[in-house]
C-alpha positions as CSV (number, residue, x, y, z in Angstrom):
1,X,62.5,-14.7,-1.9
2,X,60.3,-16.8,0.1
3,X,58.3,-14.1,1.6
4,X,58.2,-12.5,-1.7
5,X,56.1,-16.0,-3.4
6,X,54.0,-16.5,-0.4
7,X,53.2,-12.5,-0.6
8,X,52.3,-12.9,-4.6
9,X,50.7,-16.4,-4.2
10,X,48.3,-15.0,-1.2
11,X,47.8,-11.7,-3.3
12,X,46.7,-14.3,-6.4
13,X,44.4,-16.3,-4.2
14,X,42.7,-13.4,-2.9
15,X,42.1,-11.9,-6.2
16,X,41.0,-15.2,-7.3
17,X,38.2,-15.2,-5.0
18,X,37.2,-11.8,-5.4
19,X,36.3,-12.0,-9.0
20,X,33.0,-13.1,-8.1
21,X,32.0,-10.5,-6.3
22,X,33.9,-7.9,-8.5
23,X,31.8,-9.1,-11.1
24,X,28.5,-8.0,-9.5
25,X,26.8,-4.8,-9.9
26,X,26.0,-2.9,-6.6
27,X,23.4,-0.7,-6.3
28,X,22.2,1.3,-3.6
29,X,18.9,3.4,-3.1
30,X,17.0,4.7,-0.6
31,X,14.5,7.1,1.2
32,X,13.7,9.2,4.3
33,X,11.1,11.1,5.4
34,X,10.4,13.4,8.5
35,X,6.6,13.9,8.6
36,X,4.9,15.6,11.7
37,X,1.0,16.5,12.4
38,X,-0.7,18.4,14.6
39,X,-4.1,17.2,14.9
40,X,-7.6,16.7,17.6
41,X,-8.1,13.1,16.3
42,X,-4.7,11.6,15.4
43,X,-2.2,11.0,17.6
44,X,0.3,8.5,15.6
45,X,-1.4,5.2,16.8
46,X,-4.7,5.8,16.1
47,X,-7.4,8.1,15.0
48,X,-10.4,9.0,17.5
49,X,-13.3,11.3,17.0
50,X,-14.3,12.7,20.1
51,X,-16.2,15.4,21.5
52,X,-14.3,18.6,22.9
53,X,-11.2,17.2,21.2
54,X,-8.3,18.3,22.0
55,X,-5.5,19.3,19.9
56,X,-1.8,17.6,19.8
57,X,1.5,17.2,18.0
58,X,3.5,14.1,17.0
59,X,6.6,13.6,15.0
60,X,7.9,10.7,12.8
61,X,10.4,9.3,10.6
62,X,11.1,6.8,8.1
63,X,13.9,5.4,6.4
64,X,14.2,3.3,3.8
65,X,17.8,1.2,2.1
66,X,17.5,-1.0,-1.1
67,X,20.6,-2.8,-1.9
68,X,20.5,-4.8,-5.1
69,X,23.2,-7.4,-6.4
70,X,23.0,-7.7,-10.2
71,X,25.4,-10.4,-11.4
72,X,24.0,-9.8,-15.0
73,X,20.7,-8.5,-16.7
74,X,18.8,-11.7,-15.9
75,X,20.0,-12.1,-12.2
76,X,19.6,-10.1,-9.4
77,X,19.1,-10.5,-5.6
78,X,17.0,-7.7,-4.2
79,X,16.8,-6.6,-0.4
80,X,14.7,-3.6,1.1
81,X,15.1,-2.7,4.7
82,X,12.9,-0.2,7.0
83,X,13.8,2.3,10.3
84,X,11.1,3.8,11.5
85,X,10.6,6.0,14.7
86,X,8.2,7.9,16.7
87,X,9.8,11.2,18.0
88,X,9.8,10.6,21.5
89,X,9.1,6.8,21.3
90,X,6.3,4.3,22.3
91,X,6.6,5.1,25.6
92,X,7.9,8.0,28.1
93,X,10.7,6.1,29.5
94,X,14.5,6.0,29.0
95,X,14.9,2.3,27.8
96,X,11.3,1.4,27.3
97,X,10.5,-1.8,25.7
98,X,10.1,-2.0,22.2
99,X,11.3,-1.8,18.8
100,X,11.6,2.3,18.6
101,X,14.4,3.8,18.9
102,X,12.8,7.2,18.9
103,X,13.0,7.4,22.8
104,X,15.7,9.4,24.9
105,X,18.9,8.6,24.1
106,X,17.4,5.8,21.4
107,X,19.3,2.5,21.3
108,X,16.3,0.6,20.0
109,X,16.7,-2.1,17.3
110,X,14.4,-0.7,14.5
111,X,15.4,-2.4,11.2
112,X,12.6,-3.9,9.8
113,X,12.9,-6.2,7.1
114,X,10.1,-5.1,3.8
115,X,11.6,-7.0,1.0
116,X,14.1,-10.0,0.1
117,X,13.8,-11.7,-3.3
118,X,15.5,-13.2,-6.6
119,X,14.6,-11.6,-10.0
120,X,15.3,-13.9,-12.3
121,X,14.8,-13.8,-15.9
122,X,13.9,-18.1,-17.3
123,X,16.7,-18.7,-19.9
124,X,13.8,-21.6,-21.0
125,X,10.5,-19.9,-21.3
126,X,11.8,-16.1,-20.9
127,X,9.2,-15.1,-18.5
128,X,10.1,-13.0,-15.2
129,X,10.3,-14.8,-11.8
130,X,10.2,-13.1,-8.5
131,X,11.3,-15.5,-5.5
132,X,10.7,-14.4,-1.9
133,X,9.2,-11.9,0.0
134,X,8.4,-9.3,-2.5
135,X,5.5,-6.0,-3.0
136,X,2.3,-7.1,-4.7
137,X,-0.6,-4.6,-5.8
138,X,-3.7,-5.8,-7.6
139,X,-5.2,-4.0,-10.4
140,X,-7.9,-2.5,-8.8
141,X,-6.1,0.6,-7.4
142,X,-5.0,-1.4,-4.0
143,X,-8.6,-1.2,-3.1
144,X,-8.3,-5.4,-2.3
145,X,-4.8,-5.5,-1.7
146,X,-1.5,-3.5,-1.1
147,X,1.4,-5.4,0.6
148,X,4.7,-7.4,0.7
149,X,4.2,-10.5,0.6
150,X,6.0,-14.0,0.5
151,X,5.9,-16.0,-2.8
152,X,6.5,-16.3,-6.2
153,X,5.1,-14.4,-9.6
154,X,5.9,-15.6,-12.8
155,X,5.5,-13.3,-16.1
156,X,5.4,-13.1,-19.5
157,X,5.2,-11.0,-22.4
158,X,3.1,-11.9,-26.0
159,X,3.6,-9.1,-28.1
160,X,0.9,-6.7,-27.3
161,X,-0.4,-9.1,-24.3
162,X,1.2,-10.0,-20.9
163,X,0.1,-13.0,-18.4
164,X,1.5,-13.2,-15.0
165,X,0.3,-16.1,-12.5
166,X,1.5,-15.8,-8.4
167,X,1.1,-18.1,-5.3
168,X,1.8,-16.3,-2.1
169,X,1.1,-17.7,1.0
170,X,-0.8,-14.5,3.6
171,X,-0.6,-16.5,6.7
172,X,0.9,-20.0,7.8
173,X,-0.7,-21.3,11.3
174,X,1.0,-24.9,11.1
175,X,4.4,-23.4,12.3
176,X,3.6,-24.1,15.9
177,X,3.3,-28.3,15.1
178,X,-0.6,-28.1,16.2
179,X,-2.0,-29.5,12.8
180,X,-0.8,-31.2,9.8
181,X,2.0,-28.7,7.5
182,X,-0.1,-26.5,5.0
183,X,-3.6,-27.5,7.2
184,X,-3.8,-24.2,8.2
185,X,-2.8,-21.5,6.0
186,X,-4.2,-18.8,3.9
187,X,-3.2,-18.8,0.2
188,X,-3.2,-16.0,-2.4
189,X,-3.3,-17.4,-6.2
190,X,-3.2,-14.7,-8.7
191,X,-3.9,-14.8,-12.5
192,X,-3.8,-11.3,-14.4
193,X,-3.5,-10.3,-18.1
194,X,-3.4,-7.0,-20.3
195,X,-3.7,-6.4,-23.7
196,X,-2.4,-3.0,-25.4
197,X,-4.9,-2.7,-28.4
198,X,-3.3,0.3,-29.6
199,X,-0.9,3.0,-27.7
200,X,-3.8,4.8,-25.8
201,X,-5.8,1.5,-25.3
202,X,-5.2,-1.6,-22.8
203,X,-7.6,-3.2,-21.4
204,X,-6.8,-6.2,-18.4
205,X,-9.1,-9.2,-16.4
206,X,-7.9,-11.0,-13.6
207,X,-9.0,-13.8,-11.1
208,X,-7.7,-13.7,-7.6
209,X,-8.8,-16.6,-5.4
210,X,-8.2,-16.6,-1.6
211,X,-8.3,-20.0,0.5
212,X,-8.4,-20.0,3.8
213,X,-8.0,-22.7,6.8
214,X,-6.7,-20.1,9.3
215,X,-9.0,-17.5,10.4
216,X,-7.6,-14.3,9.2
217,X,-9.6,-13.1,6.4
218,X,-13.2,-13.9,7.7
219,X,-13.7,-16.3,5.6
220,X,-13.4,-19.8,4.2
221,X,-12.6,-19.0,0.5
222,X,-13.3,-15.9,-2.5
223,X,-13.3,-16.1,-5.9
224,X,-12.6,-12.6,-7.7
225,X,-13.0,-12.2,-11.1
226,X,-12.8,-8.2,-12.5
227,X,-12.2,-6.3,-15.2
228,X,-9.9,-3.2,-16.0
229,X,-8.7,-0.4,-18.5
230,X,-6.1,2.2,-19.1
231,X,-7.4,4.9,-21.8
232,X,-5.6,7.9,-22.8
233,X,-8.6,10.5,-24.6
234,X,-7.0,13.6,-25.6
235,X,-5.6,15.1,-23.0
236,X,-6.9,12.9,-20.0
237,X,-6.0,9.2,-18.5
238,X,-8.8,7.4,-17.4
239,X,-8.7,4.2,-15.5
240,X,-12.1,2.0,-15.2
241,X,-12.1,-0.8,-13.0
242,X,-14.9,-3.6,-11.7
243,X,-15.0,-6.5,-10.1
244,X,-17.1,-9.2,-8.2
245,X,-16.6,-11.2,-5.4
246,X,-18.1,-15.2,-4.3
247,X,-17.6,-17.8,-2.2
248,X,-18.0,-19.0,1.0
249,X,-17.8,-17.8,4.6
250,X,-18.4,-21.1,6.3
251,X,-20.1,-24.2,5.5
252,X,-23.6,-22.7,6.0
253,X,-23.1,-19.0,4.3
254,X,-22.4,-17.7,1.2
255,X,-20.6,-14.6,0.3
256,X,-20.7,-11.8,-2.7
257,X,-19.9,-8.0,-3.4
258,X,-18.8,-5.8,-6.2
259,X,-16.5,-3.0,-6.7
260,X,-16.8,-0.1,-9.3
261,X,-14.5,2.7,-9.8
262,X,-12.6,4.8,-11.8
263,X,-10.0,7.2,-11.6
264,X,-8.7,10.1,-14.6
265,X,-5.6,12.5,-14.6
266,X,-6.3,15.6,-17.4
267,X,-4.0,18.1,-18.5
268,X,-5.0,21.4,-18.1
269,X,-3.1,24.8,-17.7
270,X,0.3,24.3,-15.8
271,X,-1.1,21.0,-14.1
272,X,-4.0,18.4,-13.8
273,X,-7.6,17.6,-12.7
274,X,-7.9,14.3,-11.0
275,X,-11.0,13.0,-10.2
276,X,-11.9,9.3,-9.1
277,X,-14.9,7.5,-7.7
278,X,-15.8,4.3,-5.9
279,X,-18.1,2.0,-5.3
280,X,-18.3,-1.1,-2.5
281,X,-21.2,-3.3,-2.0
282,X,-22.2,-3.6,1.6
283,X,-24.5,-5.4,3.9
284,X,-26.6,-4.4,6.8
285,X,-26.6,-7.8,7.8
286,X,-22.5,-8.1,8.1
287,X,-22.0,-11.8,7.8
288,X,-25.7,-13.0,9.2
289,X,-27.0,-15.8,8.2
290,X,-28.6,-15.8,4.3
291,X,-25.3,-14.2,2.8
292,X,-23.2,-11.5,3.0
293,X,-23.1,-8.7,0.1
294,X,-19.9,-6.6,1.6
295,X,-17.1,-6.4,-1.3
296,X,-14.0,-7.5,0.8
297,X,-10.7,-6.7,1.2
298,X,-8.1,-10.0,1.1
299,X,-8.1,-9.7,5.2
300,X,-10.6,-8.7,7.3
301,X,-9.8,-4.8,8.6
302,X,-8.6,-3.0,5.5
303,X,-4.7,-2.9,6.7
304,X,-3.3,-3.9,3.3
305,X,-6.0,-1.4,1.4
306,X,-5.2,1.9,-0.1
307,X,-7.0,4.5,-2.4
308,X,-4.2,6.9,-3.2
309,X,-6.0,8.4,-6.1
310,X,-8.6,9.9,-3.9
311,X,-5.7,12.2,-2.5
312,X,-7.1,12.6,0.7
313,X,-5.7,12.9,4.5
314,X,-8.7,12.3,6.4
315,X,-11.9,10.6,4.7
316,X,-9.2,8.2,2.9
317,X,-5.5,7.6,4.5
318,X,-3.1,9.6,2.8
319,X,-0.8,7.6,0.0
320,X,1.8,10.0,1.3
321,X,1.6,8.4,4.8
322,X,4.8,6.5,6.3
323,X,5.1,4.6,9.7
324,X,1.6,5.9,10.9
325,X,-1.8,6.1,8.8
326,X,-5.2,6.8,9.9
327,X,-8.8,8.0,8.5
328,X,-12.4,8.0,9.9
329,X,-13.0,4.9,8.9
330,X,-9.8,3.7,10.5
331,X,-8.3,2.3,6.9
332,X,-11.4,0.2,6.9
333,X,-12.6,1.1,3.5
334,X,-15.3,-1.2,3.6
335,X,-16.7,0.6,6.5
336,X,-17.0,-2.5,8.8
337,X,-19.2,-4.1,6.1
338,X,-21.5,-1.6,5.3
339,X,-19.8,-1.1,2.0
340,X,-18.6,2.6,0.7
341,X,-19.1,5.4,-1.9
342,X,-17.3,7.9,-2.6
343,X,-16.3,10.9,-4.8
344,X,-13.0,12.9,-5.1
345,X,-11.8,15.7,-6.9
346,X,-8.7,18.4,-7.0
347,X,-5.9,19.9,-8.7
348,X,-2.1,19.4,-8.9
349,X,0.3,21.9,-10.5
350,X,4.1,22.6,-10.5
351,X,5.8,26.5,-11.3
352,X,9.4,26.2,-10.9
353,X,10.4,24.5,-7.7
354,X,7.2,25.0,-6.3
355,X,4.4,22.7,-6.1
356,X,0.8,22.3,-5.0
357,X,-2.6,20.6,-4.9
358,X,-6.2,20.9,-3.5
359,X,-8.3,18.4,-3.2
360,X,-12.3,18.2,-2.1
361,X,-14.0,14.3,-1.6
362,X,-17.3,13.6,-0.1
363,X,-17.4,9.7,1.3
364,X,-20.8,7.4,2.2
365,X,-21.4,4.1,3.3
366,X,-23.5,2.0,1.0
367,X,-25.9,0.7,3.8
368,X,-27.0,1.9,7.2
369,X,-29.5,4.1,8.5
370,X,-27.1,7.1,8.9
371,X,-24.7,6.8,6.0
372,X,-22.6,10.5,5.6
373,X,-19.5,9.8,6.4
374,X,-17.5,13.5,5.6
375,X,-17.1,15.8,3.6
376,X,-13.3,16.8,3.4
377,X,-11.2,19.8,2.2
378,X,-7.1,20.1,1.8
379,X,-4.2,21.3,0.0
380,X,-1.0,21.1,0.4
381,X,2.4,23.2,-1.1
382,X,5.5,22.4,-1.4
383,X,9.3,23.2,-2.4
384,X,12.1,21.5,-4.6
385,X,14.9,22.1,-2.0
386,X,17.5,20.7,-3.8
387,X,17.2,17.7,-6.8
388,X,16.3,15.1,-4.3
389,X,15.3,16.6,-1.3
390,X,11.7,18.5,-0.8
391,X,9.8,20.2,1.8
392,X,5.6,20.7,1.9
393,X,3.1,21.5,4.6
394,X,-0.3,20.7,3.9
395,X,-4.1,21.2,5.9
396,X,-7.1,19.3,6.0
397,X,-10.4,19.6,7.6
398,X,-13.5,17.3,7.3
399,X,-17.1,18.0,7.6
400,X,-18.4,14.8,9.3
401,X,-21.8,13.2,8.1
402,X,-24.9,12.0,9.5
403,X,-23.3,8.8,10.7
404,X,-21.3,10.7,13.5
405,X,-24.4,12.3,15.0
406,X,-24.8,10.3,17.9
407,X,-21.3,11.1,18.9
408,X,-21.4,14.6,18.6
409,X,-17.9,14.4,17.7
410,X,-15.7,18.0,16.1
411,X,-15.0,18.1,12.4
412,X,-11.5,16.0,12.4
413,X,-8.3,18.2,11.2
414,X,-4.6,18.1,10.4
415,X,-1.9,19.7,9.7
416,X,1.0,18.3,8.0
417,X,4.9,19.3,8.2
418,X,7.0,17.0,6.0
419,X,10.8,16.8,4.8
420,X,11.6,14.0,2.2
421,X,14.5,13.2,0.3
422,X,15.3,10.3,-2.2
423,X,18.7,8.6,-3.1
């Protein structure tokens, strides 16, 4: 009979403390893709033009898990991990060093942490609040910035109008006890609105201001201030975005730069036209004294940048891209200061299971003696294996411009073998 009380009593207990987590909502999604090129300038960790280039293959994979714990609609905890590997790893040897566990016999560590925050929805004011390390775009088609970041964003809806305000913190210095906490830093603050003025109409500003103490941007502080839409005219999207940039590089210089572009998506036939364009202010002068005219990404080098409406492999890095991404310009849109222009154009379609796109885009820098960057062709078909899984191949081949002369380096090429299924 004893046995029997302590049995129920420990059974009540445990089910006591499990109707907190009972309660939550578990959800699971995910990703991988297998993605493998055969190329003369890219080689997985980085992209060289070259004379007499030779021609090689590399394999890679990524996967992706999201688990999210929803204790109610206004609650949730989300987490987003990352595996990626090289086939064949970083390096030739059994064992090697490193965080890929792509070499023989793998037992690498590889999970990579890529997002961890709370979602919370204010019982007070209502807005949204996002806690932690989270993804952040701005509204300029990731041309400034693309990335996860650590922080907070706060947001709100007004009828036909929504505010959101963010403080995220790029880079933090003052770990290592060599100068005051917060003394050297670099700080994101961002303040962006939209307005739907009818159902095909919304128009949005925004101010993004960058301060930085620590040396990773390039410069001592930016003030961005730009301007966007989202139009639907018949049958076609269209997307118009600008923005300027000023502040200061150091105590002596000054900075500024603009961006201009636009991108459309128009129904036609079984598919659509998408064309997009760009503009980037450069400088010849790159940061000498008297100013500096380059638009700017949020940190020097163009890592965070994208321009996935361009849909190009080569002249632009590919929005399709996983562990490894490369273009000419080495994901430097800004061309190393001398600003860029650019042009794109193709068409996307579906039949069936089947799917396809080709795409043409001729890229320029703003400044510079030589400024022809390429000229590049591709396209790229595909099949709906099953619901969540599909396979495509895809070729690309770029005309290079003036600016390559010197080098005498080949037209840049590659082909594309990738498997990718969702969950």
């Amino acid at each position: 009979m004893k046995k029997t009380v302590a049995i129920a009593a420990a059974a009540g207990a445990l089910a006591a403390i499990s109707v907190p987590a009972m309660a939550l909502e578990n959800e699971f999604h995910g990703m991988y893709k297998f993605m493998g090129y055969q190329s003369n300038f890219f080689n997985g960790a980085s992209a060289t033009l070259g004379k007499d280039a030779g021609s090689g293959f590399m394999a890679e994979q990524r996967a992706r898990l999201q688990y999210t714990a929803k204790a109610n609609a206004d609650l949730k905890l989300v987490t987003h991990f990352e595996l990626d590997t090289r086939f064949g790893g970083k390096n030739e040897t059994y064992l090697g060093a490193g965080n890929d566990s792509g070499n023989l016999d793998a037992d690498q560590l590889t999970l990579e942490t890529k997002n961890i925050y709370l979602d919370v929805n204010c019982p007070l004011t209502g807005a949204n609040v996002k806690v932690g390390m989270q993804p952040i775009a701005d509204s300029y088609q990731s041309l400034f910035i693309l990335a996860d970041m650590t922080g907070a964003l706060a947001s709100k809806s007004f009828g036909p109008a929504t505010a959101a305000v963010g403080w995220f913190r790029l880079n933090d210095d003052t770990a290592t006890g060599v100068a005051a906490v917060g003394k050297q830093t670099t700080d994101l603050i961002i303040l962006d609105g939209k307005y739907a003025l009818n159902k095909d109409m919304k128009v949005g500003a925004s101010y993004y201001n960058v301060q930085d103490d620590s040396a990773v941007t390039g410069y001592e502080l930016m003030h961005m201030i730009g301007v966007n839409a989202d139009l639907n005219v018949g049958p076609a999207n269209i997307k118009p975005f600008a923005a300027f940039q000023f502040g200061d590089i150091n105590s002596k210089d000054t900075m500024s730069g603009m961006l201009l572009g636009a991108t459309s998506k128009t129904k036609v036939g079984p598919g659509a036209v998408n064309l997009s364009a760009v503009y980037m202010s450069g400088d010849e002068t790159n940061g000498a004294a008297g100013g500096e005219k380059s638009f700017r990404a949020a940190v020097k080098g163009g890592g965070t940048t994208y321009f996935n409406a361009a849909n190009m492999w080569l002249l632009v890095r590919s929005g399709q891209a996983i562990n490894s991404s490369h273009s000419i310009l080495g994901n430097d849109l800004t061309a190393k200061g001398l600003g860029l222009m650019g042009v794109f154009g193709g068409y996307e379609a579906t039949m069936g299971k089947l799917f396809y796109n080709a795409n043409i885009g001729y890229a320029q820098t703003d400044k510079g003696t030589d400024k022809g960057i390429g000229t590049e062709l591709n396209a790229q078909v595909g099949y709906k294996v099953y619901d969540n899984l599909t396979a495509s191949g895809a070729v690309a081949y770029a005309i290079l411009g003036d600016k390559f002369d010197a080098s005498k380096a080949d037209d840049p090429y590659a082909v594309n073998l990738q498997l990718s299924y969702t969950f």
